[in-house]
GUDRENPA-881886 format. One record per residue (C-alpha): x, y negated, z negated; residue number from 1. Coordinates in nm, 3 decimals. Layout:
GUDRENPA-881886
[[X; Y; Z]; NUM],
...
***
This chain:
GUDRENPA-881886
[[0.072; 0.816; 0.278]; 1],
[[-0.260; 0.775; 0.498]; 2],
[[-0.293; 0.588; 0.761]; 3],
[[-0.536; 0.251; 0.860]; 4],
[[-0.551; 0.251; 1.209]; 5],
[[-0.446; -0.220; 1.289]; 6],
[[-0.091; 0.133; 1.089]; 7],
[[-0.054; 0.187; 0.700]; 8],
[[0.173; 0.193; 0.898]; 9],
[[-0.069; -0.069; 0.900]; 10],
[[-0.220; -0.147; 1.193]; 11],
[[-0.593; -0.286; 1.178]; 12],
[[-0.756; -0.006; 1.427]; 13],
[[-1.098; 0.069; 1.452]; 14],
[[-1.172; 0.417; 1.454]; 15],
[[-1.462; 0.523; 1.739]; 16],
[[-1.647; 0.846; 1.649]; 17],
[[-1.551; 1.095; 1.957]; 18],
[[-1.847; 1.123; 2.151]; 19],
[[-1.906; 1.383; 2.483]; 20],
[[-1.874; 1.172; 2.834]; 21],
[[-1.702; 1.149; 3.116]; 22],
[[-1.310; 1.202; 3.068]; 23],
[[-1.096; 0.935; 3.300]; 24],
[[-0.733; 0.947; 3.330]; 25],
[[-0.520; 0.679; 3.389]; 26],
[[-0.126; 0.682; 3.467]; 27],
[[0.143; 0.451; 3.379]; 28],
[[-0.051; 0.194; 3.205]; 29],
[[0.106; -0.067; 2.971]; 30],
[[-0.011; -0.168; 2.639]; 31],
[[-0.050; -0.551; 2.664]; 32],
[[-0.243; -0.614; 2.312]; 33],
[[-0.414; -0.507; 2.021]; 34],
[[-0.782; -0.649; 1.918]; 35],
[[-0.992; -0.696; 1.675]; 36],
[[-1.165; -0.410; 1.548]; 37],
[[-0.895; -0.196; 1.696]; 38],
[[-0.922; -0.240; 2.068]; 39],
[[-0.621; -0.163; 2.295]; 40],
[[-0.621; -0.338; 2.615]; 41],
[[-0.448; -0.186; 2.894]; 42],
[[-0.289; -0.304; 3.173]; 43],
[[-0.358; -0.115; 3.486]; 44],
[[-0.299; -0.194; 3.874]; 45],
[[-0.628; -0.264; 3.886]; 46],
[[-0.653; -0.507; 3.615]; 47],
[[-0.719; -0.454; 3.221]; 48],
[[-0.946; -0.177; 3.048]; 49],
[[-1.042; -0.218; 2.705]; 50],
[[-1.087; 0.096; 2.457]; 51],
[[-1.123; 0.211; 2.074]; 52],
[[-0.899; 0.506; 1.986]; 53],
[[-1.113; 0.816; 1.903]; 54],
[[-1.110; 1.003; 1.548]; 55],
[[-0.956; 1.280; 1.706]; 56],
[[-0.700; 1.112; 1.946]; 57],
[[-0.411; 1.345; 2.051]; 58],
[[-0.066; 1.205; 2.176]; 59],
[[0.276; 1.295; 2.295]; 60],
[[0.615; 1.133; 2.266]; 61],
[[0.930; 1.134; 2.494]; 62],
[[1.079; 1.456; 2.379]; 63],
[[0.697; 1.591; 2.413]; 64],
[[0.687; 1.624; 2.043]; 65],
[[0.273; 1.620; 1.926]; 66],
[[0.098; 1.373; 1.733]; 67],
[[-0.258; 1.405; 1.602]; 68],
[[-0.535; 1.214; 1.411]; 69],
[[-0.674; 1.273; 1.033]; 70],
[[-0.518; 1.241; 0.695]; 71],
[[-0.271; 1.542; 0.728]; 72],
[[-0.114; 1.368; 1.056]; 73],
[[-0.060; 1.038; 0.871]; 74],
[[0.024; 1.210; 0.548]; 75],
[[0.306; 1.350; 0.762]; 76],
[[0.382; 1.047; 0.962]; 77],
[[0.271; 1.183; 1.287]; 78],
[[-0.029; 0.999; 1.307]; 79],
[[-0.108; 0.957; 1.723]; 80],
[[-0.139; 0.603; 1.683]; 81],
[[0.178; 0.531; 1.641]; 82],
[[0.240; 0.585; 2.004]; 83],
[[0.021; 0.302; 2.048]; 84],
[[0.292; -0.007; 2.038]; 85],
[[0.237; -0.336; 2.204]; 86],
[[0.454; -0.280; 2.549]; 87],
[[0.473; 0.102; 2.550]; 88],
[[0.403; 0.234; 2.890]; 89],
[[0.179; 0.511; 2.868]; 90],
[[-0.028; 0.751; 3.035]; 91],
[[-0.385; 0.760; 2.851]; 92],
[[-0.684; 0.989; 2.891]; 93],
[[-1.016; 0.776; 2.804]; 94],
[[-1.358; 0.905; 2.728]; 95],
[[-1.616; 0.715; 2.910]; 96],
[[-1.926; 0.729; 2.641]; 97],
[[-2.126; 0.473; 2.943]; 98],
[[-2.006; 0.172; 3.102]; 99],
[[-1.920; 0.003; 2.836]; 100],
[[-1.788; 0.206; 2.557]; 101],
[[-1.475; 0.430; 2.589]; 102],
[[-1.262; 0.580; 2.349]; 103],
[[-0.876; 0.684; 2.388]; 104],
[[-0.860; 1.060; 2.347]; 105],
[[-0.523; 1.132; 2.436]; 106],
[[-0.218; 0.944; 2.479]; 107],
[[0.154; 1.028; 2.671]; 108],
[[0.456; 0.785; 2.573]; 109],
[[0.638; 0.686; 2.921]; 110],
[[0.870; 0.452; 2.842]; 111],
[[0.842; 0.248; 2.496]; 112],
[[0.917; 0.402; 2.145]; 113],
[[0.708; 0.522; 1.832]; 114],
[[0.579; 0.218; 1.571]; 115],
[[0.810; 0.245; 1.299]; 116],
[[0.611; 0.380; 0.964]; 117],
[[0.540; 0.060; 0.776]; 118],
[[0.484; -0.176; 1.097]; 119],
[[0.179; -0.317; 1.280]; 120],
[[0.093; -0.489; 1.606]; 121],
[[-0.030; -0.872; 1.604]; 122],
[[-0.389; -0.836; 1.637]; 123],
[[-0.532; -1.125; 1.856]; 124],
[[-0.882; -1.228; 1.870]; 125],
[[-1.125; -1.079; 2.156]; 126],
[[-1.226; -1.399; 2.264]; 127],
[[-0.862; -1.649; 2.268]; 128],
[[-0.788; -1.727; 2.615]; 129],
[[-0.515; -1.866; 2.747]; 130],
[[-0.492; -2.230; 2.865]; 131],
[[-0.363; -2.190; 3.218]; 132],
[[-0.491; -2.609; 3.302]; 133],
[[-0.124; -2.747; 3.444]; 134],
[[0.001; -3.115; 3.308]; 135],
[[0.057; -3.240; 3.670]; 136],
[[-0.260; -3.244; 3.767]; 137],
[[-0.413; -3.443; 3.536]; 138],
[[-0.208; -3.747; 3.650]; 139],
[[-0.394; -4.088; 3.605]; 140],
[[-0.473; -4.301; 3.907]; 141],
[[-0.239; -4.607; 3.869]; 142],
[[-0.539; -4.926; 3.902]; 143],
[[-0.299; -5.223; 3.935]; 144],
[[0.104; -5.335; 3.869]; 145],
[[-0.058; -5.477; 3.562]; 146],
[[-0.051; -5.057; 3.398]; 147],
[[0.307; -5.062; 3.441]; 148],
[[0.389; -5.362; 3.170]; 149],
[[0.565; -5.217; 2.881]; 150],
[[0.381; -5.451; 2.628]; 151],
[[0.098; -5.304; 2.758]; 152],
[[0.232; -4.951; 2.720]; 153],
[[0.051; -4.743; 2.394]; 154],
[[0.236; -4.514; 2.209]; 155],
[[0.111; -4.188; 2.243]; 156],
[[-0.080; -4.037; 1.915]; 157],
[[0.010; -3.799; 1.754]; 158],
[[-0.212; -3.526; 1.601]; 159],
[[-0.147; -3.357; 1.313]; 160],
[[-0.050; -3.047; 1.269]; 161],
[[-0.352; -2.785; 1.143]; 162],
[[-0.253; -2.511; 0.931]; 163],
[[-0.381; -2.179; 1.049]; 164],
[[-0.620; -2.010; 0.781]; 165],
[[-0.525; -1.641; 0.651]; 166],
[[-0.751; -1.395; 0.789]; 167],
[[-0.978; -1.251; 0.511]; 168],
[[-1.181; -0.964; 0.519]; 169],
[[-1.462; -0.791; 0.226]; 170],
[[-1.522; -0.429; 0.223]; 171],
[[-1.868; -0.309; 0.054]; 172],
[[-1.922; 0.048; -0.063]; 173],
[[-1.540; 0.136; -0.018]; 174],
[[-1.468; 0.448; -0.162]; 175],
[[-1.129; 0.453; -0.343]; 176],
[[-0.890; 0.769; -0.207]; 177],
[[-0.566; 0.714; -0.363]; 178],
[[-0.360; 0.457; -0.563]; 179],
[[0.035; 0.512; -0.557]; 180],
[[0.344; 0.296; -0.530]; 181],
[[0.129; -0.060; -0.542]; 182],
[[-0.081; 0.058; -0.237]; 183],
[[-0.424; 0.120; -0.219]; 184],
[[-0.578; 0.392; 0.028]; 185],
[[-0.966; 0.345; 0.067]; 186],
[[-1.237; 0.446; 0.258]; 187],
[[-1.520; 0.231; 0.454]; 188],
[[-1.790; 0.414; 0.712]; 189],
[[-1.534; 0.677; 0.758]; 190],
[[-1.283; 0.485; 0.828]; 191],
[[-0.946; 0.467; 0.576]; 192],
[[-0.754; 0.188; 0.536]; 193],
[[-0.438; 0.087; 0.376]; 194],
[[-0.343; -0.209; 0.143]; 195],
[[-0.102; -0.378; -0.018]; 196],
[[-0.228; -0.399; -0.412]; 197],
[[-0.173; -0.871; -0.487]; 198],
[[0.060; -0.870; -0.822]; 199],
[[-0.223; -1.125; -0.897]; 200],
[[-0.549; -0.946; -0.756]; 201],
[[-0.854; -0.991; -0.933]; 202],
[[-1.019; -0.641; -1.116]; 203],
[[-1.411; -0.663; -1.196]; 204],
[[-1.607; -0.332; -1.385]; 205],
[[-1.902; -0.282; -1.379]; 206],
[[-2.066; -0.483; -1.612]; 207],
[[-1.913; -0.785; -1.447]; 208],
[[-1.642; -0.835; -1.656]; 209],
[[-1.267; -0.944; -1.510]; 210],
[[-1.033; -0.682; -1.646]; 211],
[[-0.718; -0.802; -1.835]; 212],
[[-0.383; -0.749; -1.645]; 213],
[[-0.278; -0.465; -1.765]; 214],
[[-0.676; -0.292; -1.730]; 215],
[[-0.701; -0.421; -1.373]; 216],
[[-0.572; -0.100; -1.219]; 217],
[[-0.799; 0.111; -1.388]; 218],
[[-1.032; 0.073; -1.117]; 219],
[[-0.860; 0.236; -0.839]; 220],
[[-0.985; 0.556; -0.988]; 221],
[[-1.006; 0.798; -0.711]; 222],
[[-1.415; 0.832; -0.590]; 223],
[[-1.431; 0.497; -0.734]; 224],
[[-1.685; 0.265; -0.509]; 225],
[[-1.612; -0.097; -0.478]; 226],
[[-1.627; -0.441; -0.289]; 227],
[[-1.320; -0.491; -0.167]; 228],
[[-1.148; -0.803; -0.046]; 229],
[[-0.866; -0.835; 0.123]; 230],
[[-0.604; -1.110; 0.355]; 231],
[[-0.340; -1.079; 0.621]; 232],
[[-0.007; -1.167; 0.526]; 233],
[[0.178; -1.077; 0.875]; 234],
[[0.108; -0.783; 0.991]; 235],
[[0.019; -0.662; 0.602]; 236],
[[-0.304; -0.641; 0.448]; 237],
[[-0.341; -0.776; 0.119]; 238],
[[-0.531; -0.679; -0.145]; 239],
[[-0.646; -1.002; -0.309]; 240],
[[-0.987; -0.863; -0.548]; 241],
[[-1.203; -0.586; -0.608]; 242],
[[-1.522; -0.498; -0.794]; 243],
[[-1.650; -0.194; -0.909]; 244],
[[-2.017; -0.115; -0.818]; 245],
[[-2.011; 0.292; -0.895]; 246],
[[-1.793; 0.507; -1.105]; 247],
[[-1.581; 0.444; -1.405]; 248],
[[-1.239; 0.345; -1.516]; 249],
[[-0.941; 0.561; -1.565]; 250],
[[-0.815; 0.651; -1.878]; 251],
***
């Protein structure tokens, strides 16, 4: 089975062409999330670095055992990225494309352990922050003994509770690789990804027309182009509907 970077395994990576630049090292750093679009952020003595692993990212676990990139590493389960588990101290050569792009070419496994096949990191959004304001100092100034008189007291409101959306994503021009065991391996701008395949999904042809249960898998026709959609459920992502827009059916 192929890998998605963010593992198929499953983890929602982003994949960053390799490009030639400066190559900075940087020892005993520590893994402290994963991003959107597949940015690992470091944390270093010197505070946190921010990178993309590269299309041809090498690694190296404890027993020194190699791990590469492509579909014949994740076909074998020895995808490098794998090495790249929220909390794994690490020591990680990054390719510094300018100042504000870099890309993880190599990574060493300190201390830490290998993602299991099958699991993912919580991806967290670039932009949440973290809200470090402290209770006891927002204190209200008491005015008068008047503030104090129970009948006077409010009861404090409650909000309620907001259910968090699922995280959806479309794919145009996906290119269909391989369909096998209810999982879906596609292609978008180079990238593959992995998904799980909804009992209930949603199958358009061609022509527009929504496929009948048991014609809905028809699509997934290897070289197959499509829209895809997709949600998270966890740290799985789910195929929920997808429309042709070149190819044909299978037989």
């Amino acid at each position: 089975m192929r890998f998605n970077l963010v593992i198929g395994v499953s983890l929602v990576f982003g994949l960053a062409p390799a490009r030639p630049g400066e190559m900075v090292e940087y020892k005993g750093v520590v893994l402290v999330r994963q991003e959107e679009r597949g940015f690992m952020v470091f944390k270093t003595k010197d505070g946190e670095i921010r990178a993309q692993p590269s299309l041809n990212m090498k690694g190296y676990d404890l027993d020194g055992k190699e791990y590469s990139s492509g579909i014949a590493a994740a076909e074998k389960k020895e995808h490098a990225a794998r090495l790249l588990k929220v909390g794994n101290e690490l020591d990680i050569k990054l390719n510094k494309v300018n100042a504000k792009t870099s890309t993880i070419a190599e990574v060493r496994l300190v201390k830490g352990e290998v993602l299991p096949f099958g699991t993912a990191n919580k991806v967290e959004k670039a932009d949440a922050k973290k809200n470090d304001s402290k209770q006891d100092d927002k204190k209200p100034a008491n005015k008068t003994d008047d503030a104090k008189k129970p009948s006077e007291t409010k009861p404090e409101e409650k909000k309620p509770a907001v259910k968090k959306k699922d995280e959806t994503h479309s794919y145009s021009k996906a290119v269909i690789k391989k369909y096998e065991g209810k999982t879906v391996t596609f292609e978008v701008k180079g990238e593959e990804r992995i998904a799980e395949v909804s009992g209930s999904f949603k199958s358009t042809d061609l022509g527009g027309q929504v496929l009948r249960k048991d014609d809905r898998y028809r699509v997934f026709k290897e070289g197959n182009e499509a829209t895809i959609s997709t949600k998270m459920s966890g740290d799985k992502e789910i195929l929920t509907s997808i429309r042709m827009t070149r190819g044909a059916k299978d037989k």
